[in-house]
Backbone as JSON, one array per atom type, in Angstrom:
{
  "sequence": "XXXXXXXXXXXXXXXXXXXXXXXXXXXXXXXXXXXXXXXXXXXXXXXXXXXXXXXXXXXXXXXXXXXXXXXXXXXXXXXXXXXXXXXX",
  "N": [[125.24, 114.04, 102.03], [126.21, 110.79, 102.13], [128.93, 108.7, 100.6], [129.8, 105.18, 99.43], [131.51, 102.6, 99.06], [129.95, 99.22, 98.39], [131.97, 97.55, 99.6], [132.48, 98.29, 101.3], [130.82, 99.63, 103.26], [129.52, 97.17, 103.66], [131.56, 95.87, 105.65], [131.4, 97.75, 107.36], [128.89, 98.24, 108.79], [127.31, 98.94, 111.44], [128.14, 101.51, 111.56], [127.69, 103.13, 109.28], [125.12, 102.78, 109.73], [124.64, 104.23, 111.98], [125.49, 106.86, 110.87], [123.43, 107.38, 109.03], [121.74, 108.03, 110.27], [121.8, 111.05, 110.3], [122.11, 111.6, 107.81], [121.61, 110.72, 104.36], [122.95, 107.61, 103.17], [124.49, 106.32, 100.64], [125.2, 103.55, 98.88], [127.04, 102.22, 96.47], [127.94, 100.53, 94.0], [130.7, 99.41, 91.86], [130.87, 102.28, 91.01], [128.22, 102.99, 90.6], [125.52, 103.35, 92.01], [123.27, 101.18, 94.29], [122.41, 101.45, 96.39], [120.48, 102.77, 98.97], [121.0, 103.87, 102.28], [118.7, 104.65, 104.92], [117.58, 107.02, 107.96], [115.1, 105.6, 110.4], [112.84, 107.73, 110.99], [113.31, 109.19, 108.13], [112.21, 107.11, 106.44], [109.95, 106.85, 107.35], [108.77, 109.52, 107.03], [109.02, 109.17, 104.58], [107.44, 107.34, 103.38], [104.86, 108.5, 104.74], [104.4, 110.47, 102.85], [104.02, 109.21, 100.52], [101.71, 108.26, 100.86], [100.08, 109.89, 100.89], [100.05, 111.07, 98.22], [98.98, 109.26, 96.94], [96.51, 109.41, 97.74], [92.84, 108.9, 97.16], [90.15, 111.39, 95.99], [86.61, 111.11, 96.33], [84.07, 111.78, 94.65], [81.76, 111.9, 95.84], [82.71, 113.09, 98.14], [83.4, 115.72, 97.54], [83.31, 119.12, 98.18], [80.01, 120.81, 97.25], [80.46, 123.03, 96.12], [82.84, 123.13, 94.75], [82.35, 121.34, 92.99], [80.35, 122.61, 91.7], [81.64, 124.55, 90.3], [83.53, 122.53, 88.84], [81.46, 121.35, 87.12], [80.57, 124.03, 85.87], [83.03, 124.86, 84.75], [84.56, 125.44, 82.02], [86.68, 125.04, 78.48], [88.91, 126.43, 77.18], [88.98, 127.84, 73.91], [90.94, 127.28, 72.4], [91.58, 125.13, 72.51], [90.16, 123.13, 71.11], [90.63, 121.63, 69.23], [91.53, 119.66, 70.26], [89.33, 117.86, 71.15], [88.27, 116.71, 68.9], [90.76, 114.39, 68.92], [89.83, 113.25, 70.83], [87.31, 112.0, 70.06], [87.35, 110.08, 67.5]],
  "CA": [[125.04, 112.65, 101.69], [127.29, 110.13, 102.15], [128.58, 107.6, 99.45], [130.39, 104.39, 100.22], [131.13, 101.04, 98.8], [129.43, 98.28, 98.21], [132.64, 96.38, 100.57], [132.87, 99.28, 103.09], [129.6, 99.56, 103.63], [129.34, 95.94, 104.62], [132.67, 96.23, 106.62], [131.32, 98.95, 108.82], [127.92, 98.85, 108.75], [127.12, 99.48, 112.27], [129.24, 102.89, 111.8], [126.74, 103.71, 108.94], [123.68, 103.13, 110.6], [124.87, 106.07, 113.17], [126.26, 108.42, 109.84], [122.04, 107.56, 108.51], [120.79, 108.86, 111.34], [122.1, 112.15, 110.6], [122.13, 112.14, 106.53], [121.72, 109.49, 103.98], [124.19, 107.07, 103.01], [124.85, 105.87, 98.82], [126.1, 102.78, 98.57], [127.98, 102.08, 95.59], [128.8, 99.02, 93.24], [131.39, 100.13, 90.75], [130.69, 103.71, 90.73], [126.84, 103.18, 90.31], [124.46, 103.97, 93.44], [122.7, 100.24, 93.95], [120.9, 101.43, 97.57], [120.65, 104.15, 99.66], [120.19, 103.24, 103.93], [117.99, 106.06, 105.48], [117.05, 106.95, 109.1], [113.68, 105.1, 110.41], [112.4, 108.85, 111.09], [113.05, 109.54, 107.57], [111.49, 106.38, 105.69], [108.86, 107.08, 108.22], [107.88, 110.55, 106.52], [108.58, 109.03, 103.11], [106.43, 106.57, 103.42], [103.55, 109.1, 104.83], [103.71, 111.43, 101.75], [103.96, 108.59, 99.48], [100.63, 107.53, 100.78], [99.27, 111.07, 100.77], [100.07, 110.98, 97.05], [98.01, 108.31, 96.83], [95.17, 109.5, 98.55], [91.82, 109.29, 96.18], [88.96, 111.59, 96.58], [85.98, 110.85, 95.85], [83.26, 113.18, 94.03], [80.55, 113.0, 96.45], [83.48, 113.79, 99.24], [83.71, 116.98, 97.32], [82.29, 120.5, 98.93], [79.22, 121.06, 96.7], [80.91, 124.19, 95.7], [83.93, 122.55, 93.92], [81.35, 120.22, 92.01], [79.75, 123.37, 90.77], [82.69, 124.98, 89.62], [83.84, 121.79, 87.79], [80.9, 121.67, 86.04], [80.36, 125.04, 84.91], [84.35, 125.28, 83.73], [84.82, 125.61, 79.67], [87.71, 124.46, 78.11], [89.5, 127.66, 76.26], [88.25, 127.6, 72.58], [92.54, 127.11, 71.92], [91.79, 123.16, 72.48], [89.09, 122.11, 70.58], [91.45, 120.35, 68.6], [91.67, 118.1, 71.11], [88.31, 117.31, 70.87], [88.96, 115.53, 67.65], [91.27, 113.49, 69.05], [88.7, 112.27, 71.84], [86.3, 111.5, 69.43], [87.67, 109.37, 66.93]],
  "C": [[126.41, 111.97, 101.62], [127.86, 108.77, 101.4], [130.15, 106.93, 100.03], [130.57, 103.33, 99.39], [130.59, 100.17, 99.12], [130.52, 97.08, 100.07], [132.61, 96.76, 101.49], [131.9, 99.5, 103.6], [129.49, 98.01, 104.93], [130.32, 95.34, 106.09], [132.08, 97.14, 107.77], [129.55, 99.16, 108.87], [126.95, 99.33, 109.56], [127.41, 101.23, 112.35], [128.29, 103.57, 110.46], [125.37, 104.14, 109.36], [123.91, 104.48, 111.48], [124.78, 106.9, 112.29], [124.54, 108.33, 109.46], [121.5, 108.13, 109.44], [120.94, 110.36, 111.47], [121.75, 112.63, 108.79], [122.07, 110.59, 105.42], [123.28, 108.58, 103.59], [123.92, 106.62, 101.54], [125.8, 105.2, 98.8], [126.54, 102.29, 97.25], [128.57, 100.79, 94.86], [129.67, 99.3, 91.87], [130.89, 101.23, 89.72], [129.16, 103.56, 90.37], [126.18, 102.75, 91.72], [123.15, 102.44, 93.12], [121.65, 100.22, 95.15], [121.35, 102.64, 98.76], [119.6, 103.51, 101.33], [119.79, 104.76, 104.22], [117.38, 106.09, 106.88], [115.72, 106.42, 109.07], [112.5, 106.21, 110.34], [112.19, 109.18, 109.44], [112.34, 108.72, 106.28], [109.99, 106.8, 106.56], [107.75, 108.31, 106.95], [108.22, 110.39, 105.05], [107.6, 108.44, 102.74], [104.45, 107.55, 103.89], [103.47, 110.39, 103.48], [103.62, 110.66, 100.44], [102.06, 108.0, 99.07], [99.68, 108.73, 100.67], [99.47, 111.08, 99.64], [99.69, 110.21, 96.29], [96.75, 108.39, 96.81], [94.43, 110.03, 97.18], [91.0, 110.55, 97.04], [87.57, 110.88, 95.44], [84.93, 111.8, 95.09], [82.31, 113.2, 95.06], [81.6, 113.64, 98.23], [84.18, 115.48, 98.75], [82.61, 117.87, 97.71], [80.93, 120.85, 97.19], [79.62, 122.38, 95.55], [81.78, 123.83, 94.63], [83.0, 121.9, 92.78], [80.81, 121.04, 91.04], [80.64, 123.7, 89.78], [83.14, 123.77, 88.16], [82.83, 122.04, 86.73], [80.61, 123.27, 85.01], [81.89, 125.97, 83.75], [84.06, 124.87, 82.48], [86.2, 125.68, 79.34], [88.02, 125.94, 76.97], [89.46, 127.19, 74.93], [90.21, 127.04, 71.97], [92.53, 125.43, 71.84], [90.98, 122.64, 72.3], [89.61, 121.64, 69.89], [91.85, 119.02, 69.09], [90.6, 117.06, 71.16], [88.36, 115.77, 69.85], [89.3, 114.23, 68.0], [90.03, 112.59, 70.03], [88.01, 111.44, 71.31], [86.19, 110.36, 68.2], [87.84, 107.9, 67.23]]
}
């Protein structure tokens, strides 16, 4: 990774764009990191696991099997104290 000023950055910033295409760049405003330029390739695959970390399901898009399971899990007798709290 490559860290840069805020002035040198803007001074050269054709000459970064090339250095992002290989590794990120950390630009810099008196010693604190205010933006970071990143290849299009690699916003690309940030952007697709951001949205996979997103992704709902739904319950009836669950395998019948899973559904069972949920229901027939039991909560280890160690956290019925939690209960409590639910219920109040």
């Amino acid at each position: 990774m490559v860290t840069v000023s805020a002035t040198e950055f803007c001074r050269k910033f054709g000459h970064f764009q090339d250095v992002a295409q290989r590794e990120p760049v950390v630009v810099v405003n008196h010693d604190r990191p205010t933006a970071y330029l990143i290849s299009a390739s690699e916003y690309e695959k940030f952007q697709a696991i951001r949205a996979a970390s997103r992704k709902r399901l739904q319950v009836g898009a669950l395998p019948d099997k899973v559904v069972a399971a949920i229901k027939a899990a039991k909560v280890p007798s160690k956290y019925n104290r939690l209960n409590k709290l639910l219920t109040k």
